[in-house]
LOMAR-135029 format. One line per field, with one value per residue: residue in one letter; x, y, z of N, C-alpha, C in turn. Coordinates in steps of 0.2 Angstrom, whole numbers, always signed. Each point is the difference from the previous one (the first is absolute). Example, Ala and Ser with C-alpha at 12.3 -4.5 7.8 and 13.67 -1.06 7.14 Angstrom:
2
residu (A / S)
npx (+66 / -2)
npy (-28 / +5)
npz (+39 / -4)
capx (-4 / +4)
capy (+6 / +6)
capz (+0 / +1)
cpx (+4 / -4)
cpy (+6 / +5)
cpz (+0 / +3)
//
This chain:
221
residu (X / X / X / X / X / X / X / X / X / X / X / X / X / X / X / X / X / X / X / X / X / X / X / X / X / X / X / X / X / X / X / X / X / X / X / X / X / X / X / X / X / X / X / X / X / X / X / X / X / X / X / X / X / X / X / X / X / X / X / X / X / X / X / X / X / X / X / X / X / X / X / X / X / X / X / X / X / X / X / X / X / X / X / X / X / X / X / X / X / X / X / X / X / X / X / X / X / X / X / X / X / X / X / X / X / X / X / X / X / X / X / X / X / X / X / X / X / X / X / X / X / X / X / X / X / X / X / X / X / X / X / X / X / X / X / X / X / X / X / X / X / X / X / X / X / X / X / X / X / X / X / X / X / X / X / X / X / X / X / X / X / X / X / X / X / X / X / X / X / X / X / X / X / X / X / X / X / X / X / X / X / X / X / X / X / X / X / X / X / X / X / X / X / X / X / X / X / X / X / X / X / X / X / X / X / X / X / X / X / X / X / X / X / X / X / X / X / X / X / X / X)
npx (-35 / -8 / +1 / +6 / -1 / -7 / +5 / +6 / -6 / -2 / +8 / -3 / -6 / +2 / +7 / -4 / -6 / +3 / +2 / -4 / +1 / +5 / +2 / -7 / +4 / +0 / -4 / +3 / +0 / +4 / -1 / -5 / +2 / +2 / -3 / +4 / -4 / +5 / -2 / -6 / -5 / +5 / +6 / +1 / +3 / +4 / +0 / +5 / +0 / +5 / +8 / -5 / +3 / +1 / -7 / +1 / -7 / -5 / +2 / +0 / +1 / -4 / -5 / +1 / +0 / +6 / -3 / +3 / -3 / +6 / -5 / +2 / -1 / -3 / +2 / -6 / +4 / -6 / +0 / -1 / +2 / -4 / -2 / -7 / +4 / +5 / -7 / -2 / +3 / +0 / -6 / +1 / +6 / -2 / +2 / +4 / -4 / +4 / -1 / -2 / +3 / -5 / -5 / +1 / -4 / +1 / -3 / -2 / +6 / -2 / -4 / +6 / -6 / -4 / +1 / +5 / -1 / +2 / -4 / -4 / +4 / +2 / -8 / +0 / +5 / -4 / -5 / +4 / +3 / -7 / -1 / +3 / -2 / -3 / +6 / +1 / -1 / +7 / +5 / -5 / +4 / -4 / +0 / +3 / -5 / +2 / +1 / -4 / -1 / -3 / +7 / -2 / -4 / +2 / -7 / +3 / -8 / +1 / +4 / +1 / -4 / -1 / +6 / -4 / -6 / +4 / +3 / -7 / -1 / +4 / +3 / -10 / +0 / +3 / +2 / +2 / +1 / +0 / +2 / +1 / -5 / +2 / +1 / -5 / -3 / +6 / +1 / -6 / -2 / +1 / +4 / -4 / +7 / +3 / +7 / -4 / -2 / -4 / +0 / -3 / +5 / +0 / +2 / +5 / +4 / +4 / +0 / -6 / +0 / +4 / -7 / +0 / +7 / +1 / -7 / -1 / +4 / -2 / -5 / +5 / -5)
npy (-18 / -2 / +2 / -3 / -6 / +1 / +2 / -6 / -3 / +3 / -1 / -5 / +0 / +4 / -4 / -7 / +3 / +1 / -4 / -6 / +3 / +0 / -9 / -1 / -6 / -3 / -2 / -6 / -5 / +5 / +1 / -4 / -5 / -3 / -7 / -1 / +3 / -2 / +3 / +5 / -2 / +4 / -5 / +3 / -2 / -1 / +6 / -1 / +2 / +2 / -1 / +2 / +4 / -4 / +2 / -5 / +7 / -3 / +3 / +0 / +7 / -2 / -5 / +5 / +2 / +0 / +0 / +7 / -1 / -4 / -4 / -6 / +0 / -1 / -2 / +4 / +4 / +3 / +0 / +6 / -2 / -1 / +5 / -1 / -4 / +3 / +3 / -1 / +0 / +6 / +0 / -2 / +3 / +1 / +4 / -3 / +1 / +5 / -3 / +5 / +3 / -2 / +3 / -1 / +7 / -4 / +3 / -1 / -2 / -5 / +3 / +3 / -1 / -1 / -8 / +2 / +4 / +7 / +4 / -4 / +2 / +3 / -2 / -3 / +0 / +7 / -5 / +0 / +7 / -2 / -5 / +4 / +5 / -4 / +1 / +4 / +1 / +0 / -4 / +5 / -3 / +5 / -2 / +9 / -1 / -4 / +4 / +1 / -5 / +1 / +3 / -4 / -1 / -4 / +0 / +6 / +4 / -5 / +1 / +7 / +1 / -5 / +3 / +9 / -5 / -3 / +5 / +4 / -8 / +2 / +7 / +1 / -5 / +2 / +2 / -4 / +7 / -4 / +6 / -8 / +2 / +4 / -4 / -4 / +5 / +1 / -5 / -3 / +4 / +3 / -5 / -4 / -6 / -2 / +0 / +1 / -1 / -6 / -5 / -3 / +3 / -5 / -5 / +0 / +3 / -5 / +6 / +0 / -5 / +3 / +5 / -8 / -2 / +6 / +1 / -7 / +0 / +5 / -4 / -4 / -5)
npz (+185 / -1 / +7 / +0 / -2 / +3 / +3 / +0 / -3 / +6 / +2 / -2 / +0 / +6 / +0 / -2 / +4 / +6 / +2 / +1 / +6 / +3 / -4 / +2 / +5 / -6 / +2 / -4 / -8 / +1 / +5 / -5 / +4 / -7 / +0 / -1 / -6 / +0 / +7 / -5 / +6 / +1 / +3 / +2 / -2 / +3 / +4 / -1 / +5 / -3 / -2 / -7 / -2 / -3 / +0 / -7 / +1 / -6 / -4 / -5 / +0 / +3 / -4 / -4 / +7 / -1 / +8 / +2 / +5 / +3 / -3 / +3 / -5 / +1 / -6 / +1 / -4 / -5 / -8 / -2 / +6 / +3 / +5 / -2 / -5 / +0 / +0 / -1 / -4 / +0 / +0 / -6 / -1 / +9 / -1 / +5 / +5 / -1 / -4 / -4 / +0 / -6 / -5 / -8 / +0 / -5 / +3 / -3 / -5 / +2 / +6 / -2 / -6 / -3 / +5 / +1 / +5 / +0 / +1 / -5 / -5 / +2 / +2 / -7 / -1 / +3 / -5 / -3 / +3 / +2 / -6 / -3 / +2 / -2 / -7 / +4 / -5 / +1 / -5 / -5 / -8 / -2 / -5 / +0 / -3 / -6 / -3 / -3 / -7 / -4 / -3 / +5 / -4 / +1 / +1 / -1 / -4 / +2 / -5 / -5 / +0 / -3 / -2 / -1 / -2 / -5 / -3 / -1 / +2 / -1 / +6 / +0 / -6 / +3 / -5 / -4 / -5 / -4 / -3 / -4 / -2 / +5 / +4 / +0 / +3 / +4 / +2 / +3 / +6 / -5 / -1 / -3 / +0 / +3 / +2 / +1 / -7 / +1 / -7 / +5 / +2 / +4 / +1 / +6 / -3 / -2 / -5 / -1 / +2 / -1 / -1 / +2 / +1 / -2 / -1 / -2 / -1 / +0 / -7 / +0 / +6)
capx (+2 / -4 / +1 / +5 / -3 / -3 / +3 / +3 / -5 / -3 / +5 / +3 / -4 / +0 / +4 / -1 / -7 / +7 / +7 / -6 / -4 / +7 / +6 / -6 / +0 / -7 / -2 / -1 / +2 / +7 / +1 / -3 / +4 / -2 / +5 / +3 / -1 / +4 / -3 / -5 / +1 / +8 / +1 / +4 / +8 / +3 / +7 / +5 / +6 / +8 / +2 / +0 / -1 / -5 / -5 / -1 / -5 / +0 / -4 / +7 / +6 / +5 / +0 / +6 / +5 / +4 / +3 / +8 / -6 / +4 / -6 / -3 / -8 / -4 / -4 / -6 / -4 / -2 / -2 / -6 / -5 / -5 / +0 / -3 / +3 / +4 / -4 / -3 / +6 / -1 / -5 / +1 / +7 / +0 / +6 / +3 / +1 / +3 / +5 / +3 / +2 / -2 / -3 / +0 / -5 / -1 / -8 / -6 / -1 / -3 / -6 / -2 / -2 / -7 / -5 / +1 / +2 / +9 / -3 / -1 / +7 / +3 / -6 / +4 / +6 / +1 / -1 / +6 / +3 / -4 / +2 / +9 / -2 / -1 / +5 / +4 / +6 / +2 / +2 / -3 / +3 / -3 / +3 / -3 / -2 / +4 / -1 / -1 / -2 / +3 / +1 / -1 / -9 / -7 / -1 / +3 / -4 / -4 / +7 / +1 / -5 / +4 / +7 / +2 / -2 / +4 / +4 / -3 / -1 / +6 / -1 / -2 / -1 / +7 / +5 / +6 / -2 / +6 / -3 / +1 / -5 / +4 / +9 / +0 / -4 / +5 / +6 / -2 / -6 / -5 / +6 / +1 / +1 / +2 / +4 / -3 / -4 / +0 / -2 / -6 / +0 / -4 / +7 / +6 / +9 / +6 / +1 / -7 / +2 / +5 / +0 / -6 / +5 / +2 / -4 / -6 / +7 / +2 / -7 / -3 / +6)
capy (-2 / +5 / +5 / +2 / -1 / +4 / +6 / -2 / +1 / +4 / +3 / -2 / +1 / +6 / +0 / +3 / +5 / +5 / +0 / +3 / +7 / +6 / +1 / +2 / -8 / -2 / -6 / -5 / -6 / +1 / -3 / -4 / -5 / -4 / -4 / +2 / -4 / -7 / -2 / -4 / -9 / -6 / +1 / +5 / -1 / -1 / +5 / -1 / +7 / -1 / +8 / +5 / +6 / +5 / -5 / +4 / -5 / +5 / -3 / -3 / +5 / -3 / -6 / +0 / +4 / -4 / +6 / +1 / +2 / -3 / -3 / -4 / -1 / -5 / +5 / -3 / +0 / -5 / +3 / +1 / +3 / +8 / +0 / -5 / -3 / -1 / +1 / -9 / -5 / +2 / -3 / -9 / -1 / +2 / +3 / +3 / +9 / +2 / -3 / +5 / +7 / +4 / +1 / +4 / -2 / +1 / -1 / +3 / +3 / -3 / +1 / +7 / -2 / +5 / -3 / +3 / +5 / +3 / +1 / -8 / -3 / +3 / -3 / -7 / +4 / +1 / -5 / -5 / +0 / -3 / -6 / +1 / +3 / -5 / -5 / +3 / +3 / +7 / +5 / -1 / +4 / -1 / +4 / +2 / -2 / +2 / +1 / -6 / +1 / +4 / +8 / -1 / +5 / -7 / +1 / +3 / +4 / -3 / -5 / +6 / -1 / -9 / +2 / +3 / -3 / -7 / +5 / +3 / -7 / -6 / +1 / -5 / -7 / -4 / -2 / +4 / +1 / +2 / +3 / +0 / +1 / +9 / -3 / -4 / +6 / +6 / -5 / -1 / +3 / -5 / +0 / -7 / -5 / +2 / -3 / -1 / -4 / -6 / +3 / -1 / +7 / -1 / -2 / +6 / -2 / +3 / +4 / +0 / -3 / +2 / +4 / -2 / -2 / +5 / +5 / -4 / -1 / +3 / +1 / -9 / -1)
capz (-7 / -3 / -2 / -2 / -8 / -1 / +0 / -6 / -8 / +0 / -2 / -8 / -1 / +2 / -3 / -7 / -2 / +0 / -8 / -6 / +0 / -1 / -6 / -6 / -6 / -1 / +2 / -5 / +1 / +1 / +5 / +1 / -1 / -3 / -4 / -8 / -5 / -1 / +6 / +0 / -1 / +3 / +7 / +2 / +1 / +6 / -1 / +3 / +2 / +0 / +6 / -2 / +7 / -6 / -3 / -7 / -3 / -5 / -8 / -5 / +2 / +7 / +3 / -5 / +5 / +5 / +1 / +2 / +4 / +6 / +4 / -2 / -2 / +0 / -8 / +3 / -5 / -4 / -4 / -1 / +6 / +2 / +6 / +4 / -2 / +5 / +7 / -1 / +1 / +7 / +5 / -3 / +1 / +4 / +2 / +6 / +1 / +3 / -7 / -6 / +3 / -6 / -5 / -4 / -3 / -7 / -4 / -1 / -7 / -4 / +0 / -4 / -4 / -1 / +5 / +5 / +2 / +3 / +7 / +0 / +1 / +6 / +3 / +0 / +3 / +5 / +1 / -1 / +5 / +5 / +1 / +5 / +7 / +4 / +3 / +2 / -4 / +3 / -4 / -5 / -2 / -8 / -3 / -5 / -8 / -6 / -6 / -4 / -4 / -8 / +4 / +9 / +1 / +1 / +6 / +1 / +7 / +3 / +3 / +4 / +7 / +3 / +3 / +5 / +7 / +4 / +5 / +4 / +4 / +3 / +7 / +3 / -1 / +1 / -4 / -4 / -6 / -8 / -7 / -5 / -5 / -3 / -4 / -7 / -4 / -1 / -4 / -7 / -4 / -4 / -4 / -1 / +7 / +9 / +2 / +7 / +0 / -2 / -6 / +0 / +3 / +7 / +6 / +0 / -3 / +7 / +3 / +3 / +6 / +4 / +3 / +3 / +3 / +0 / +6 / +6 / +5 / +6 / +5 / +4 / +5)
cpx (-4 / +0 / +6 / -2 / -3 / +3 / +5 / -3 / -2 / +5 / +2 / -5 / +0 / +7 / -2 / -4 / +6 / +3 / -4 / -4 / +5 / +1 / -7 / -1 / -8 / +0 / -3 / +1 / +7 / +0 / -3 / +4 / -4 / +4 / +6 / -2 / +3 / +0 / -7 / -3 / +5 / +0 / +6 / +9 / +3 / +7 / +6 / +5 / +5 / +2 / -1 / -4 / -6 / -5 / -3 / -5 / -1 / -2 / +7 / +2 / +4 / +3 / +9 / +5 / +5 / +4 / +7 / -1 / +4 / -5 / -2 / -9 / -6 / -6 / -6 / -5 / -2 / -1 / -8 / -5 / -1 / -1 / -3 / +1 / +6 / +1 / -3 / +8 / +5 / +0 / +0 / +6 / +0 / +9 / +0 / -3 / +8 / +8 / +5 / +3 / +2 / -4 / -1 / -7 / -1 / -7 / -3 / -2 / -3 / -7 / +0 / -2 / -8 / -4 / +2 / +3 / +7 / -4 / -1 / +7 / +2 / -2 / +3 / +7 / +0 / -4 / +4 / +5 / -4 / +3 / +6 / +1 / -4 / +3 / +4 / +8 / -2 / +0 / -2 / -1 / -6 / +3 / -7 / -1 / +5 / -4 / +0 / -2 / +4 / +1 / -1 / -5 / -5 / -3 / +3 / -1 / -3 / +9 / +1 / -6 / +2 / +4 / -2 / -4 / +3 / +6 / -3 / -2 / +6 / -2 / -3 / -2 / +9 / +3 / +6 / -2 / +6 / -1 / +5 / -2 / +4 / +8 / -2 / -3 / +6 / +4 / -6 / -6 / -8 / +2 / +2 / +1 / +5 / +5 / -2 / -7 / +2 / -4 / -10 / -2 / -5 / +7 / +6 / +5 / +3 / +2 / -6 / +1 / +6 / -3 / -7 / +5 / +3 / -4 / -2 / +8 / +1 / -6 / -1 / +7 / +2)
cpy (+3 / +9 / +2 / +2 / +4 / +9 / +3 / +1 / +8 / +7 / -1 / +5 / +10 / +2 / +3 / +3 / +7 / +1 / +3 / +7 / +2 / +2 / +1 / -6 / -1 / -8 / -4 / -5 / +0 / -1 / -5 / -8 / -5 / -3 / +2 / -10 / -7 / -2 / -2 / -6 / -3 / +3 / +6 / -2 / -1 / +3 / -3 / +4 / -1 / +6 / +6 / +7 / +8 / -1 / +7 / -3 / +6 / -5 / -3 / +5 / -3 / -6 / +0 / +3 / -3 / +6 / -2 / +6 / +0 / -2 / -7 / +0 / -5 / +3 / -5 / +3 / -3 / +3 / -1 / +3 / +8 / +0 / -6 / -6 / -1 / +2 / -10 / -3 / +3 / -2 / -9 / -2 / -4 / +1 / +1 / +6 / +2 / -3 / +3 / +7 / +6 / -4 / +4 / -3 / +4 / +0 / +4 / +3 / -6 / +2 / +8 / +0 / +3 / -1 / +4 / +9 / +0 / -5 / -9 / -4 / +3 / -3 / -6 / +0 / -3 / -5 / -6 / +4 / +1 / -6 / -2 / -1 / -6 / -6 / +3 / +5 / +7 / +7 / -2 / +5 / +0 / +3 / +1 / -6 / +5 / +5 / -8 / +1 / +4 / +6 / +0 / +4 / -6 / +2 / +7 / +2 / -5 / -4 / +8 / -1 / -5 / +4 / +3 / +1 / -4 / +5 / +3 / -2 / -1 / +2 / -1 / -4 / -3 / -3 / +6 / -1 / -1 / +2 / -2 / +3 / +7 / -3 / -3 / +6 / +3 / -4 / +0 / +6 / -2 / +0 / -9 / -1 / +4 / -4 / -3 / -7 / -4 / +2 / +1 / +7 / +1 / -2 / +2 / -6 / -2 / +6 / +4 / -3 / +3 / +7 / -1 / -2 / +5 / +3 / -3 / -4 / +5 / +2 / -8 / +2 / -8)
cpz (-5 / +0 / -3 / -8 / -2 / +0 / -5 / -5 / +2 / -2 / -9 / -3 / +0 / -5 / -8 / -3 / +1 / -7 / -8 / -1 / +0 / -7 / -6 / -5 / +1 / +0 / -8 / +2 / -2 / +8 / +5 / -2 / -4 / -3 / -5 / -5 / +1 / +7 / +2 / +1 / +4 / +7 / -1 / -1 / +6 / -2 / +6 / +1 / +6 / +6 / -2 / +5 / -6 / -4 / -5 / -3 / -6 / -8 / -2 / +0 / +7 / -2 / -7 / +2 / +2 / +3 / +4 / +5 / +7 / +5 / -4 / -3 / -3 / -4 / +0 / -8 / -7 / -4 / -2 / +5 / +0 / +6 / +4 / -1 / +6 / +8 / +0 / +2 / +7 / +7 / +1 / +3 / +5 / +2 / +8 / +2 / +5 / -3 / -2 / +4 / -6 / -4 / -4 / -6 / -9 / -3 / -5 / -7 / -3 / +0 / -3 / -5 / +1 / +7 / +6 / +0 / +2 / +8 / +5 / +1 / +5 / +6 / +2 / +3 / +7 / +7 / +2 / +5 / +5 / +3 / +2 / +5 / +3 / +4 / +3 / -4 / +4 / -6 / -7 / -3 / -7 / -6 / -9 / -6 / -3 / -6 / -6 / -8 / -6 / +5 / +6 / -1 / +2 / +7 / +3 / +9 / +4 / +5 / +7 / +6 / +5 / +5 / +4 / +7 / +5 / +2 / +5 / +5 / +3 / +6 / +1 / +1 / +2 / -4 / -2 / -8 / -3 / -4 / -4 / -6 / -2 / -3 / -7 / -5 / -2 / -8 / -10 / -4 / -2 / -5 / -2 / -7 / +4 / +1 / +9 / -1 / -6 / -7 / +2 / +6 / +5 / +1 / -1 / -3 / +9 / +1 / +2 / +6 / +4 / +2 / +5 / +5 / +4 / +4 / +6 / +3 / +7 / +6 / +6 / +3 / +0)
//
């Protein structure tokens, strides 16, 4: 049994020094699990999960989603999180391993602001489909960061790097990419406001939502 253990970690371990050298993420406290602020101190929540067959983790871009997806979902998201924030709750949840037969992961523009790198976020990311992978999800899906802010310039070069690592990542690290970030780029520009966003131009309209419905639909089984 110890060696088993022992092996397993040794495979987690190889898995992500791997990953990490391939896709060029760089190691932070984006990928590092810490509390989120209003857990501080407290016991963890106790998650209760239903017949849902799709598990959607991410910030208040998810947690505002109601998708149309033909996958029962289990909206695991929370506004305001940052990577390592929802790598903790994550890890807390204790979800089922071998549960879900999808995951869709929404991260990482909270941490796009001066602390973190394109490279860091991405780090973080792919952190969190580590963790996937531990519960056994077969199929997991991340989807690009949005353009954001006055004119979708916020964060600009740091949202563009984010991306095309996490495209450049997908084959090896095992996943499926979503470039929502080019469809919202096509519709709005840099061009605000935007029929695709909310007056505060981080979160999508329903019609924003419908082209998160539209790509990430033919990607879950």
């Amino acid at each position: 049994m110890k060696l088993a253990a022992w092996f397993a970690g040794s495979l987690a371990l190889l898995w992500t020094a791997t990953t990490l050298a391939a896709t060029g993420a760089c190691p932070s406290a984006a990928s590092v699990p810490a509390p989120p602020p209003e857990a501080r101190g407290a016991q963890p929540p106790q998650v209760s999960v239903g017949g849902e067959q799709t598990l959607l983790i991410g910030d208040s871009i998810a947690a505002r989603w109601v998708p149309s997806v033909g996958s029962d979902i289990f909206n695991f998201g929370h506004g305001g999180d940052r990577t390592q924030w929802m790598l903790w709750r994550l890890q807390n949840a204790a979800f089922p391993t071998g549960k879900f037969r999808n995951a869709i992961v929404i991260a990482g523009t909270n941490n796009s602001g001066p602390h973190f790198t394109g490279c860091q976020i991405a780090g973080g990311v792919l952190a969190l489909v580590q963790q996937l992978k531990i519960l056994s999800i077969p199929n997991i899906v991340v989807v690009s960061l949005l353009p954001r802010g006055v004119d979708f310039s916020q964060n600009e070069d740091n949202i563009v790097a984010t991306n095309t690592i996490l495209r450049d990542s997908a084959a090896e690290a095992g996943y499926r990419f979503v470039d929502v970030y080019s469809r919202f780029r096509d519709v709005c520009d840099h061009h605000s406001p935007c029929t695709l966003y909310l007056p505060g131009l981080i979160h999508p309209t329903a019609d924003g939502y419908k082209i998160f419905d539209e790509t990430i639909k033919p990607l879950l089984r």
